[in-house]
C-alpha positions in Angstrom: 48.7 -32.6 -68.0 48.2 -29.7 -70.5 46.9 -29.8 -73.8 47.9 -28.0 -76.5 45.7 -27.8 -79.6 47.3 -26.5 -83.6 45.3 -26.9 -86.6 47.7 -28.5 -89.5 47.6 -26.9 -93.3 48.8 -29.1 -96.2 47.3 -30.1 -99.2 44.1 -32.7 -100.0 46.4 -35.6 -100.7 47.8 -34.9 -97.5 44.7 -34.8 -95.5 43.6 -38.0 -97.5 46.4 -40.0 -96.0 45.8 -38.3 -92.3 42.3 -40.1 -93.3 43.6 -43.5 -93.8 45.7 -43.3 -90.4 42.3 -42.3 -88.9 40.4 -45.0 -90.6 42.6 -47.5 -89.1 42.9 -46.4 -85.7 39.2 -46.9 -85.8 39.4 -50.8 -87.5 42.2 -51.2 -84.9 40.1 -50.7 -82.1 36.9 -52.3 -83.3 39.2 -55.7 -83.9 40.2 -55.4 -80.4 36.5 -54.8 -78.9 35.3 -57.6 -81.3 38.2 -59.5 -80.0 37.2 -59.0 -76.5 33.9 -60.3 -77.0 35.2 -63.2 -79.0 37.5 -64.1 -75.7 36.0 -63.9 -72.6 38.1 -62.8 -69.5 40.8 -61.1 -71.6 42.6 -57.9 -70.4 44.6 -55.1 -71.6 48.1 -57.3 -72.4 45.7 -59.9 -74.5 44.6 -56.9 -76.4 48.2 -55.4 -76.7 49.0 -58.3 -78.2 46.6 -59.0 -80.6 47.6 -55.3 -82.1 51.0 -57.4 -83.4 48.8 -59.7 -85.0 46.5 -57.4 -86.9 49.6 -56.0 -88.4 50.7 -59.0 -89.9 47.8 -59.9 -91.3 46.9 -56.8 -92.3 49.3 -54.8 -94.5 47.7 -51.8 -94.1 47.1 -52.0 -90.1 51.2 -52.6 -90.5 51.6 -49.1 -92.2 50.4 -47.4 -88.8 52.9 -46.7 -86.3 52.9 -49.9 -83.5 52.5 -47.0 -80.6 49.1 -45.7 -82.4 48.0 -49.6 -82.4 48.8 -49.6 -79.3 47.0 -46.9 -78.2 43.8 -47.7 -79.8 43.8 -51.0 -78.2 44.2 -49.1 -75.2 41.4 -46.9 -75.9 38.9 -49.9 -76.5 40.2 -51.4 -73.3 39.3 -48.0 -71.5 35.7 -48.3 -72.3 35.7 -51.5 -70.9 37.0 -51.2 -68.2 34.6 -48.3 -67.2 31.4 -50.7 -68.7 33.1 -53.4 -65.9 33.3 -50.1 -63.3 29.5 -49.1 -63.8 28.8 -53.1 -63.6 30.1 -53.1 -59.9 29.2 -50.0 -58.5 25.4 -50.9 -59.5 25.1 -48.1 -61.3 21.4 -47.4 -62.3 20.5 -47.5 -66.2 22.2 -48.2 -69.1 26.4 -49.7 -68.0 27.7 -48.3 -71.4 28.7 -51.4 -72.7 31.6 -50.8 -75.4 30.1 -49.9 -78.8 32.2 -50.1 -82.3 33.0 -47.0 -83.7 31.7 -45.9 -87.0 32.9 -43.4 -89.7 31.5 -40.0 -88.9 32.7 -36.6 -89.3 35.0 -36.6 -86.9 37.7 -38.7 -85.9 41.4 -39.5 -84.5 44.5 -40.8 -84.3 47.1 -41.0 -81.5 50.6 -41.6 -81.4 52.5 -41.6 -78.6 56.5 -40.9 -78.7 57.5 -41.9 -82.3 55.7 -41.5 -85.6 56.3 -38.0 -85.9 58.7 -35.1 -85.8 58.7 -31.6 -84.5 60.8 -29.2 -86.6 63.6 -26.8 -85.1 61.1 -23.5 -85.0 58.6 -25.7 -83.7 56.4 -24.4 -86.4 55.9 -27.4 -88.7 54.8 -31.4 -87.7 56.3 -34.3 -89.6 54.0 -37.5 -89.8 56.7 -40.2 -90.1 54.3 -43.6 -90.1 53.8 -45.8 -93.1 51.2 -43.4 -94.4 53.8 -40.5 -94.9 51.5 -38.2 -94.4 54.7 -35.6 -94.8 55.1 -32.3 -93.3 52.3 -29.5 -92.1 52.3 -26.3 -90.8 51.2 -25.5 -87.4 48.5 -22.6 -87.1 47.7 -21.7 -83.5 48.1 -19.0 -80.7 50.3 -21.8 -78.4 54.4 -21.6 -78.2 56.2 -24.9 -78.2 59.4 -22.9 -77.5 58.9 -23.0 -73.7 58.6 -26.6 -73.2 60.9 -29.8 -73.7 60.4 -32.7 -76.7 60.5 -34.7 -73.5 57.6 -33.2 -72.0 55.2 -34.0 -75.0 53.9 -37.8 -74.0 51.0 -38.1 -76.5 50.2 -36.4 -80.3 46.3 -36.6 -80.9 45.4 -35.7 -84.9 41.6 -35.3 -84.3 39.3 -34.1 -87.7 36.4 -32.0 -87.5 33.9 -30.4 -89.8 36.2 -27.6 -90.8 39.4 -29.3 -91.2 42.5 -31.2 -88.8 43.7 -30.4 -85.9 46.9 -32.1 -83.2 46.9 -31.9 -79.5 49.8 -31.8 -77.8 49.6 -33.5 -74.4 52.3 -31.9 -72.1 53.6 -33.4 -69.0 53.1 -30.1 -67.2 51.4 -28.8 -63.4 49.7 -25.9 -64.1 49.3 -23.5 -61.2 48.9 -20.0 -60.9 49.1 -17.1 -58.4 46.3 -14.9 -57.4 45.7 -12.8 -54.3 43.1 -13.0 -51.8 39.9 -11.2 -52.7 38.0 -12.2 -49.1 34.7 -12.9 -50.6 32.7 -16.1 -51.0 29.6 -16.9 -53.6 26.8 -19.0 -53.9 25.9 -20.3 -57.6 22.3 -20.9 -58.2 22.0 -22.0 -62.1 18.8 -21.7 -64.4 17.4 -21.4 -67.9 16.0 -17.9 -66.9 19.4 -16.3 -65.8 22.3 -18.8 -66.4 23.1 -18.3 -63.1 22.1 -15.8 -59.5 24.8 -15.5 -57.2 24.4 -15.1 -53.2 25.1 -11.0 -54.0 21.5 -10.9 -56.4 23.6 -10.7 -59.4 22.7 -12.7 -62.2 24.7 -13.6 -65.5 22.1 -14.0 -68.3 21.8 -17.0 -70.4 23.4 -17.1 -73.8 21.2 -19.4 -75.7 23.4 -20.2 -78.4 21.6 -23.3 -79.4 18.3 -21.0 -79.6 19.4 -18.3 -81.4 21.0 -20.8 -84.6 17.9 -23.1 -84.5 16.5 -21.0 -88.1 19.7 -21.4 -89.5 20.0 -25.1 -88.2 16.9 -25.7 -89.5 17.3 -24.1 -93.1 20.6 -26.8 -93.3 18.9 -29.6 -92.2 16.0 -28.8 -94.8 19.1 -28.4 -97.8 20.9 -31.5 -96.6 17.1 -33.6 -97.0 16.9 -32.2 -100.2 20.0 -33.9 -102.0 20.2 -37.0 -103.1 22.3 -40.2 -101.0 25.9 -40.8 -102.3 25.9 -37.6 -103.4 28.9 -34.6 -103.7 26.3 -32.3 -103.3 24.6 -34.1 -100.2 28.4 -34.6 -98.8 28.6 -30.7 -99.0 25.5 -30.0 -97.2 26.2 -32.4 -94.6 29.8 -30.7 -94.0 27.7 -26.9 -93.9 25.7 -28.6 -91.1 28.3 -30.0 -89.5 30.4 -26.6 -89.3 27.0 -24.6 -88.3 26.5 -26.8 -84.8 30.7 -27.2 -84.5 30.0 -23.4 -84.2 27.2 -23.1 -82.2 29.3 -25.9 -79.4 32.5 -24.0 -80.0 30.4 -20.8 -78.3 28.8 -22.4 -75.5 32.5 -24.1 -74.5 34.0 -20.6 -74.6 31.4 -19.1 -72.7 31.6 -21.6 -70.0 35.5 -21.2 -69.8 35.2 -17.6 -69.6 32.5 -17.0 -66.9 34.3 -19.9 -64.9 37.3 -18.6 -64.8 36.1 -14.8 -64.0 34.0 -16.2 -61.0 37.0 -18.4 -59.9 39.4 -15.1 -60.4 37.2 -13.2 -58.3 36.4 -15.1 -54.8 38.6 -17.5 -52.3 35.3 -20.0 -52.0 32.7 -21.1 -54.3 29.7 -23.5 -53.7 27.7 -24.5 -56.4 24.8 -27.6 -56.6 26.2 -30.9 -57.0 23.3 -31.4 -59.9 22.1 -35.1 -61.8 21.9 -33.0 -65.4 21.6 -36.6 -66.7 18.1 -37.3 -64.9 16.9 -33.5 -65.3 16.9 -33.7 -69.1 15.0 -36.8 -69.2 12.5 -33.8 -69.0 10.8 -33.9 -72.5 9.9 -30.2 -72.1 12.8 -28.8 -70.6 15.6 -31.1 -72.1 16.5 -29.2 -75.0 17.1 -25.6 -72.7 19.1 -27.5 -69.9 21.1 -29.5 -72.5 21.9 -25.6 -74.2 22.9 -24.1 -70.8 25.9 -26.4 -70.3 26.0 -26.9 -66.9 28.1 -29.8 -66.7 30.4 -27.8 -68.8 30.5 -24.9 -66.4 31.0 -27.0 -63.5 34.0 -29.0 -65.0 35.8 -25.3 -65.9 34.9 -24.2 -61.8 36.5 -27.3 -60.7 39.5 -26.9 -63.1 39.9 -23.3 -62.8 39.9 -23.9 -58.8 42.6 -26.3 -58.5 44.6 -24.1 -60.7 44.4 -21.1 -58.7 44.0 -22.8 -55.4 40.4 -21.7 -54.6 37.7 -23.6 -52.6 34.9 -24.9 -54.6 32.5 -26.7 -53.0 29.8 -28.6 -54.1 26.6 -29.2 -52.1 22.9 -31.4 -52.0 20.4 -29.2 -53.8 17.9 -30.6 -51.8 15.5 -27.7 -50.5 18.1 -25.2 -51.2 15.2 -23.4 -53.7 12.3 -24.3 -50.7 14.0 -23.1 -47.6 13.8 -19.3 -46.1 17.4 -18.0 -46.4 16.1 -15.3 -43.9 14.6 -17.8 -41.2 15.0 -21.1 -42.2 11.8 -22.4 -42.5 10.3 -24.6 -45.6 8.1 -22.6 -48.1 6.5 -25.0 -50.3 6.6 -23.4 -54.1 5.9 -24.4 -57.5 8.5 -24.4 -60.3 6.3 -21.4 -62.0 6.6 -19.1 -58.4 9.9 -17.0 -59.2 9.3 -15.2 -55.9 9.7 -16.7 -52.3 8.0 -15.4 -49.8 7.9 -16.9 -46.4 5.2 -16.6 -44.4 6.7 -17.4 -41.1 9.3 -14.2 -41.0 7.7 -11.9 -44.4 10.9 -12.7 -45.7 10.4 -11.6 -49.7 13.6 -12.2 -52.1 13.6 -13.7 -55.8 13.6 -17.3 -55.6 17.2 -18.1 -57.3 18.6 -15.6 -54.9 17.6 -17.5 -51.9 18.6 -20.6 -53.7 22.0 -18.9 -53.9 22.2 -18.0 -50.3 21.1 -21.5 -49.0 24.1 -22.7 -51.0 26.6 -20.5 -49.9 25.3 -21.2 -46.7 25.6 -25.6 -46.9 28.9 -24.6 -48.7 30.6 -22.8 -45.5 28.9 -25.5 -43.1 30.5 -28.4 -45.4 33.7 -26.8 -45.4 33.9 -26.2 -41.7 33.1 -29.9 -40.8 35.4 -31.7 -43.1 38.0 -29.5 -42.4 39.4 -29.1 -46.4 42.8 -27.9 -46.7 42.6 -25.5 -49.4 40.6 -23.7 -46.6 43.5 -21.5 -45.7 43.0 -19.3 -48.7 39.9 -18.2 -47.1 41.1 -17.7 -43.5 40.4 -14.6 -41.9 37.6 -13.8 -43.8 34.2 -12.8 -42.7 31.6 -11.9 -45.5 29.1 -14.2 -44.0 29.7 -14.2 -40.1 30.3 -18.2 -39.7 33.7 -18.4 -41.3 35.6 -17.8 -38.2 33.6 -20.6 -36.2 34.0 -23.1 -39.2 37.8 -22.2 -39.1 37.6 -23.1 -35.2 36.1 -26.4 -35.9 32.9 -25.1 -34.5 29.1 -25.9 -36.3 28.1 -22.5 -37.6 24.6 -21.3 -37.0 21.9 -22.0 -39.0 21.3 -18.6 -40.8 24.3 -16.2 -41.4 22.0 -13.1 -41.0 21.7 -13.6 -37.5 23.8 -12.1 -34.7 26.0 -14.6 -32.8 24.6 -16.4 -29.9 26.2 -15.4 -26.2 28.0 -18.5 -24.8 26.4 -20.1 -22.0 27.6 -19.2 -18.1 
């Protein structure tokens, strides 16, 4: 699937009504959580049903389009579904049991196949629901020309802090050609440098949330200021809300940026398979790691990889900062020791450069044993030594700086 996002221009009696299809999108699916609760052992046809009868008791839940009922019943019955999930799997903390959604600044509406209307340039979107929203022009950098009325399976009108946007979700494979570079890469992230590769070279880290903090701060200070119920305190609120839309709008562009230039640029690459949700329980260190995005980044590398066919490979980061890239032995170090230095070899390197090296190192190892198919992009090569052995369905050697062993008489 592809998505496709245009922001929609028309007037404020316009965007008033969009608000009224959003507003009962959201009373739509709230009845149906509410309704789950009520019901014990209901599923996703109980729920589909009830959508029928919350329009007939409800004139204006009968002025959205029945597909939009229908999919947020089906929205509701998604977070269940995954609060069942976490249920059996035993997963540790919180389940995420289904919450009602309240009005905030954001918000959406989904329609499916019918409720609105493309025009012939593909430049202008007509809302067609009991709302009648009417027409609004489409301002993005996307062409609808190359794809099929068929191909669009879902119309998403999401509202942010500086205006509306639709999605477009296309029924489309995306893959694209790229030839062979013959290198590999180890990723070792941090708040220091976002993140040292196996080569030493690091990427630094952006900060964004950092460097808007005054500004952030000056907002929030205005927005305390006004009074409750207020235009003027309605107006602050929307200046905050634009100030940290910017400041996430940054980090997600950064992400997709460096993620797709590292993917561009090698045929394999390991990064640590991280729990960012335990590491920011860290009261001192939550704020930095939640800034550096590396969920974010790791999501693009795994997108960006199946797009252009590359290995990416993620691996345990246990010991992978403790372990002697040069010798393999443990080297005990403190979170405040940036240098490793192994006493067993001399071995001196900065520490997330040996991080990166260990990973590269798991990554080619984990590769060779389960034998991934997307490993014939890398075939032939030979940055590290061990590639050809993992290819043969051989265990490589420990440490890729070493010579190869002679085989036994």
């Amino acid at each position: 699937m592809w998505v496709f996002e245009a922001k929609l221009q028309g007037t404020n009696g316009q965007y008033e009504r969009l608000n009224q299809a959003i507003r009962t999108a959201r009373f739509v699916g709230n009845s149906c959580l509410r309704y789950w609760m009520d019901n014990k052992g209901i599923g996703k046809y109980e729920l589909s049903a009830y959508c029928a009868v919350l329009a007939k008791e409800f004139p204006f839940a009968f002025q959205l389009n029945s597909q939009a009922r229908q999919a947020s019943a089906q929205r509701a019955w998604s977070a269940i579904t995954r609060f069942y999930n976490n249920c059996q799997k035993g997963k540790p903390g919180k389940k995420g049991f289904p919450r009602f959604k309240k009005h905030q600044t954001h918000g959406s509406v989904e329609y499916k196949t019918t409720g609105w209307k493309l025009s012939e340039d593909r430049r202008t979107i007509t809302f067609t629901d009991g709302f009648k929203a009417g027409s609004f022009k489409l301002w993005g950098t996307r062409d609808l020309h190359f794809y099929q009325l068929s191909q669009i399976k879902r119309v998403r009108v999401v509202r942010r802090a500086d205006g509306y946007y639709v999605q477009f979700c296309l029924d489309v494979e995306r893959v694209e050609k790229r030839e062979p570079t013959g290198k590999t890469i180890g990723l070792d992230v941090g708040l220091t440098h976002f993140y040292t590769d196996s080569d030493g070279q690091t990427v630094e880290n952006p900060r964004h949330l950092r460097k808007s903090e005054k500004a952030l701060k000056r907002l929030n200070r205005h927005l305390s200021r006004t009074q409750k119920g207020s235009k003027n305190r309605a107006k602050a609120r929307n200046r905050l809300s634009r100030k940290h839309l910017k400041v996430s709008r940054q980090r997600q562009d950064f992400a997709v940026k460096l993620a797709r230039c590292v993917v561009q640029s090698n045929d394999l690459v390991a990064y640590e398979d991280l729990m960012v949700r335990n590491m920011v329980k860290n009261r001192k260190l939550s704020k930095s790691i939640s800034d550096a995005a590396w969920s974010t980044f790791r999501n693009w590398l795994e997108y960006f990889g199946k797009v252009f066919g590359v290995v990416t490979v993620a691996v345990a980061p246990h010991y992978t900062s403790q372990n002697c890239s040069n010798c393999g032995e443990v080297v005990k170090k403190s979170l405040s020791q940036r240098t490793h230095r192994c006493h067993h070899c001399g071995f001196v390197l900065d520490r997330d450069w040996n991080a990166s090296r260990n990973i590269l190192e798991l990554a080619l190892r984990t590769v060779g044993h389960t034998g991934t198919p997307a490993l014939s992009f890398v075939e032939g090569l030979n940055a590290s030594g061990d590639i050809d052995l993992c290819i043969g369905g051989e265990t490589p050697q420990c440490k890729p700086s070493r010579g190869k062993r002679k085989p036994k008489e």
